[in-house]
PyMOL commands that place a pseudoatom at each C-alpha (Angstrom):
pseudoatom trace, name=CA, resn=UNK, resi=1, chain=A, elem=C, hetatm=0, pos=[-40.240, 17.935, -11.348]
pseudoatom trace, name=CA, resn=UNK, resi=2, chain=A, elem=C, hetatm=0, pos=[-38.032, 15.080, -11.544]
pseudoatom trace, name=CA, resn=UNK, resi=3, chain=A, elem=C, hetatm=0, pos=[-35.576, 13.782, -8.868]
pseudoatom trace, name=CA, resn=UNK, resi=4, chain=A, elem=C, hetatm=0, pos=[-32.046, 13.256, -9.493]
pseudoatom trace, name=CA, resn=UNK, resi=5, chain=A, elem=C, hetatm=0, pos=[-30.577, 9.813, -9.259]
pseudoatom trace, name=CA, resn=UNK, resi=6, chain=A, elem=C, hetatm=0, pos=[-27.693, 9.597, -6.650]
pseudoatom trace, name=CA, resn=UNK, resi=7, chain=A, elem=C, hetatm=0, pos=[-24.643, 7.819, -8.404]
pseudoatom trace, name=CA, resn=UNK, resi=8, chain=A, elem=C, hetatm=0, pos=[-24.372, 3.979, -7.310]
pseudoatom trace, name=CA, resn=UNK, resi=9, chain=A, elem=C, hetatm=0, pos=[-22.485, 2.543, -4.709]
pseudoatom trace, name=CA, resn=UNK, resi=10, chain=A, elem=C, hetatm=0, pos=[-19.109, 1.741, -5.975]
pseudoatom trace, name=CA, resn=UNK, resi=11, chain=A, elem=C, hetatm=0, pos=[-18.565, -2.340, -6.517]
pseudoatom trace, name=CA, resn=UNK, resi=12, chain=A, elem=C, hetatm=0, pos=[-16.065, -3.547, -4.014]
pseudoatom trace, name=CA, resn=UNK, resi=13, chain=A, elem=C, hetatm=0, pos=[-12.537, -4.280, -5.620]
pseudoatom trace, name=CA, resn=UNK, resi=14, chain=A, elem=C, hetatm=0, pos=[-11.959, -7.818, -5.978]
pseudoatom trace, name=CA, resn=UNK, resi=15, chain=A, elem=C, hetatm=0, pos=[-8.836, -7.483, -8.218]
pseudoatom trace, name=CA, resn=UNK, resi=16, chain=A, elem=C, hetatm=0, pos=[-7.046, -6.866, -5.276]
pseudoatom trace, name=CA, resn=UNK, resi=17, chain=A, elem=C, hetatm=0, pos=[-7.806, -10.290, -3.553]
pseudoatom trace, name=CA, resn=UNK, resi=18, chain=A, elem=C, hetatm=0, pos=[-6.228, -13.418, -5.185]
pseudoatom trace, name=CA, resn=UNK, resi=19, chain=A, elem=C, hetatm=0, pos=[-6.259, -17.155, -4.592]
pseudoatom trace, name=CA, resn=UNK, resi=20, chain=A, elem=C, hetatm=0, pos=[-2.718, -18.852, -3.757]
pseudoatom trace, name=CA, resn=UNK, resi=21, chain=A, elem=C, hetatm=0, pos=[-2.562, -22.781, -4.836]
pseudoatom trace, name=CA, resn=UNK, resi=22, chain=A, elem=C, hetatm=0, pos=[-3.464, -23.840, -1.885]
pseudoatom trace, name=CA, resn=UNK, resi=23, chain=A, elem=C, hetatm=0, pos=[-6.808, -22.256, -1.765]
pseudoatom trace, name=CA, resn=UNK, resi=24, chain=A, elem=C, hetatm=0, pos=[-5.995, -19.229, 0.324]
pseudoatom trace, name=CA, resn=UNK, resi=25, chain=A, elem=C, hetatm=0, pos=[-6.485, -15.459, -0.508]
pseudoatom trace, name=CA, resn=UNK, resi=26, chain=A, elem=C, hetatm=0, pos=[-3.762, -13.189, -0.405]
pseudoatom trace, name=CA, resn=UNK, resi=27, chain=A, elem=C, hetatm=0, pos=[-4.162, -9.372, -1.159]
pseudoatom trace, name=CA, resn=UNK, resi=28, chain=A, elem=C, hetatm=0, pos=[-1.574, -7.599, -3.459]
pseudoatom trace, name=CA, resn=UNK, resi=29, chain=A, elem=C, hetatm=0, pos=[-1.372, -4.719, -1.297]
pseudoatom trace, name=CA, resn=UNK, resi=30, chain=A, elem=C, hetatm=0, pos=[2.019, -5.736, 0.482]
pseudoatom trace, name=CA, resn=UNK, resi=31, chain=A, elem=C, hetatm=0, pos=[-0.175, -7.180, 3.814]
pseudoatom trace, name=CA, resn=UNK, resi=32, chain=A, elem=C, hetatm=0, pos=[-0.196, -10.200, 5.873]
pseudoatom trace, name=CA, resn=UNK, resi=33, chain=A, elem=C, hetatm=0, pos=[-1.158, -11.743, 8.722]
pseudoatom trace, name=CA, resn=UNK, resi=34, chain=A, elem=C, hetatm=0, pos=[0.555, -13.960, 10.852]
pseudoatom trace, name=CA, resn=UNK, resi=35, chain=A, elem=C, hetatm=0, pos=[1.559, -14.740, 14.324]
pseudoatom trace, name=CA, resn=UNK, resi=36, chain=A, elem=C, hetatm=0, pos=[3.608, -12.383, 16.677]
pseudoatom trace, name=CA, resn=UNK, resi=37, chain=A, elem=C, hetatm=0, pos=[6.512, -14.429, 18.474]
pseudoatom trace, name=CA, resn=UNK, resi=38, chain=A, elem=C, hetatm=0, pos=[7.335, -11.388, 20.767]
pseudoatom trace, name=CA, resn=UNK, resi=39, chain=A, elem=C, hetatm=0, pos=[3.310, -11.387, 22.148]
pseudoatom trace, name=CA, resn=UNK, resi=40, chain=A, elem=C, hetatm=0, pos=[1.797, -14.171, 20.686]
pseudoatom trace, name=CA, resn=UNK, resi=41, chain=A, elem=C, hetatm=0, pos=[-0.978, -12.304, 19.127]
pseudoatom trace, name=CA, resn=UNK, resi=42, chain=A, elem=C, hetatm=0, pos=[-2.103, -12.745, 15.553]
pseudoatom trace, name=CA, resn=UNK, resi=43, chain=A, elem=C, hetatm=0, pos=[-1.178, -9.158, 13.901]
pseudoatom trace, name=CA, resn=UNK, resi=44, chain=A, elem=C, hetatm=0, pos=[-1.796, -7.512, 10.550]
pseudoatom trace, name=CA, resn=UNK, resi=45, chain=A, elem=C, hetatm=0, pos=[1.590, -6.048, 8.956]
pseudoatom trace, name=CA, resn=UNK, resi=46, chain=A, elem=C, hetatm=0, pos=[2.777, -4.926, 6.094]
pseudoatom trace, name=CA, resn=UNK, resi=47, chain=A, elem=C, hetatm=0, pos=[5.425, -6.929, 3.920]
pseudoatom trace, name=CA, resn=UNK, resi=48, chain=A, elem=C, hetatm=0, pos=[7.867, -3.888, 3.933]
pseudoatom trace, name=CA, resn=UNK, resi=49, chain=A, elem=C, hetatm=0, pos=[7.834, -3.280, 7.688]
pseudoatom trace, name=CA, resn=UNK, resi=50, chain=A, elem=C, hetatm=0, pos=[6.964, -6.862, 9.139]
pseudoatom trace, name=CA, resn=UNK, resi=51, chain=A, elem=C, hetatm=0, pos=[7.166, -5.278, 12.604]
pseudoatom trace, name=CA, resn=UNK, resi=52, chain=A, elem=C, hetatm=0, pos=[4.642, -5.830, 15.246]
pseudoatom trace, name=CA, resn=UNK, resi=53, chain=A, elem=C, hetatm=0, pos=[2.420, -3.020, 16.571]
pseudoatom trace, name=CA, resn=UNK, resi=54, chain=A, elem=C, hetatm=0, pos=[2.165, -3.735, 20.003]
pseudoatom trace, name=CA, resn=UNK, resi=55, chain=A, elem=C, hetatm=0, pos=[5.984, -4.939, 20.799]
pseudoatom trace, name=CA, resn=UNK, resi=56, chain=A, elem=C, hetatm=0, pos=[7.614, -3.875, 18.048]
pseudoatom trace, name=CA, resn=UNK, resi=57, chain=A, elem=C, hetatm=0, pos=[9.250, -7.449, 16.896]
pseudoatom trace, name=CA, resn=UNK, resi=58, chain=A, elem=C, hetatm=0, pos=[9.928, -8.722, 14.261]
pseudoatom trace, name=CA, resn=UNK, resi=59, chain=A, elem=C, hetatm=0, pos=[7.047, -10.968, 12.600]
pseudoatom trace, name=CA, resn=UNK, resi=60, chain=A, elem=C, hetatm=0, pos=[8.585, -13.425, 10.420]
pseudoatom trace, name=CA, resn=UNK, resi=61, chain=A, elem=C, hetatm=0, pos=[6.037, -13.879, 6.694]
pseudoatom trace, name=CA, resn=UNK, resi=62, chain=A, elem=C, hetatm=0, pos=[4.411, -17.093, 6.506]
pseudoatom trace, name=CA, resn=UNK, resi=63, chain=A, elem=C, hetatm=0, pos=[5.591, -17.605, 2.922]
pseudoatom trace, name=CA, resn=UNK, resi=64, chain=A, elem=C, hetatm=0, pos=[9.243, -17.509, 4.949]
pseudoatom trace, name=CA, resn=UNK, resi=65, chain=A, elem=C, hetatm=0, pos=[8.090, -20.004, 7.374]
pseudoatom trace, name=CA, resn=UNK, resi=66, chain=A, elem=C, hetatm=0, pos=[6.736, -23.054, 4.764]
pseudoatom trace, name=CA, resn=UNK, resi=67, chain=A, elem=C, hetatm=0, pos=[7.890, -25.908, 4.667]
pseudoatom trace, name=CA, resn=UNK, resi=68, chain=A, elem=C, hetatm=0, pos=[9.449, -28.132, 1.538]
pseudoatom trace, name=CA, resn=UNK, resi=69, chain=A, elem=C, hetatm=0, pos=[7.250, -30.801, 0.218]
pseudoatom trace, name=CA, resn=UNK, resi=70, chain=A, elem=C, hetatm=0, pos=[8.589, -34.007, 0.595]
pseudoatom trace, name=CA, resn=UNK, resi=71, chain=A, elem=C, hetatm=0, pos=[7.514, -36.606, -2.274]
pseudoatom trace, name=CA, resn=UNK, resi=72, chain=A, elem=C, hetatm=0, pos=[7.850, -40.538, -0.476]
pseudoatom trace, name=CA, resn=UNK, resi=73, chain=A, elem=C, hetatm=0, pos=[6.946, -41.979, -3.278]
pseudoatom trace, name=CA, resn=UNK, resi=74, chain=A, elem=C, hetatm=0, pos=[10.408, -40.748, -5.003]
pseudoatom trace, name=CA, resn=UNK, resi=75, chain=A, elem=C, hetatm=0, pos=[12.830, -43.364, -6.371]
pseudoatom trace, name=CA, resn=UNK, resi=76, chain=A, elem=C, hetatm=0, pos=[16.533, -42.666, -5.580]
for i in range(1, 76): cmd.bond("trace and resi %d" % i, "trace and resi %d" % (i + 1))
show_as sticks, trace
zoom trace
């Protein structure tokens, strides 16, 4: 009598999770986390619906929010 082997555990997906330039991970599944101005808690939204969970603001994307580069070294 031989036991049956269960099937393994499945490998976590890490084609979901990729690395920005700047050495940050961002998911392809449309969420993002970022700061709440109505609360001033850090939330987890979705792209689609950037709204808040516990006010119901507005949470503006932090790809929204950079800011330019600005090269000093530039010749006019």
């Amino acid at each position: 009598m031989t036991k049956k082997r269960s099937p393994p555990p499945p490998n976590p997906r890490t084609s979901d999770v990729k690395e920005d330039r700047n050495g940050t991970a961002s998911s392809s599944t449309g969420v993002f986390a970022a700061a709440c101005p109505g609360c001033l808690l850090y939330v987890i939204t979705l792209k689609t619906n950037p709204k808040c969970p516990s006010c119901n603001s507005i949470v503006p994307s932090p790809s929204a929010t950079k800011k330019p580069r600005i090269d000093l070294n530039a010749s006019l």
